[in-house]
NULO-381606 format. One record per residue (C-alpha): x, y, z. Coordinates in steps of 0.001 Angstrom, whole numbers, plus 500000, padded with zeros to 6 digits. Each point is the difference from the previous one (the first is absolute). Example, Ala and Ser with C-alpha at 12.3 -4.5 7.8 and 13.67 -1.06 7.14 Angstrom:
<pts>
512300495500507800501370503440499340
</pts>
This chain:
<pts>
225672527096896310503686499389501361502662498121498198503100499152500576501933498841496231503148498429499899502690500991497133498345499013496901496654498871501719496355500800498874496802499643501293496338500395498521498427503790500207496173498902501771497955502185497592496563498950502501498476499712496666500318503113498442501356499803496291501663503901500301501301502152502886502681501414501348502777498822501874501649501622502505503242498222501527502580501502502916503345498016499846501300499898503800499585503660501072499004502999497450504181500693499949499996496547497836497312500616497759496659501150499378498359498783496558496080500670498330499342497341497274496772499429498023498732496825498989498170499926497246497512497115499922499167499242496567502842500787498012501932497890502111502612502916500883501662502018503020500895503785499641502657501495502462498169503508501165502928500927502637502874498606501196501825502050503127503091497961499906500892499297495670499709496429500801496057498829498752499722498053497193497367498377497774502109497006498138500668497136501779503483498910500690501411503788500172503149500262502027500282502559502678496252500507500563496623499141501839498382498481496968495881499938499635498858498744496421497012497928498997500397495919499970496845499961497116496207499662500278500187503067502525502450498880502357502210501478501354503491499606502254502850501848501779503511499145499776503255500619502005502940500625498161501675502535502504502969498054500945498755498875503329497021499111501678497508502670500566496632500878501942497018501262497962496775501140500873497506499842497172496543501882499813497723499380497079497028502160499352498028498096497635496936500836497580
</pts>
């Protein structure tokens, strides 16, 4: 999917009912960043595989940085703390 997150905005990752996967999310073009995350269902956790640009995160709330962490009972969301508003495109591969 396409987003577009304000300063400080989230939104809800659409898992299409998978409980893991991976995430793969494009901020603006690939010169931006370029990030790989795994959710991990059942334990209720995200792991950062790569991260082009240094500015991925798993915590919530961490300045500087595209932020995707787990909101309990296998949820998941992305946050914007960049400074500015930014584009993302999101692709989940779920199993």
């Amino acid at each position: 999917s396409h987003i577009s997150l304000a300063d400080n905005g989230t939104q809800a990752i659409d898992t299409y009912g998978f409980t893991s996967g991976f995430l793969f999310v494009s901020e603006g073009s690939l010169a931006e960043g370029a990030y790989i995350f795994y959710l991990k269902g059942g334990a209720n956790a995200v792991v950062e595989i790569s991260d082009y640009a240094g500015t991925g995160s798993t915590a919530s709330g961490t300045a500087s940085s595209v932020n995707v962490y787990n909101t309990g009972s296998g949820t998941y969301s992305i946050e914007n703390k960049r400074g500015g508003a930014r584009t993302y495109n999101l692709h989940y591969m779920g199993f």
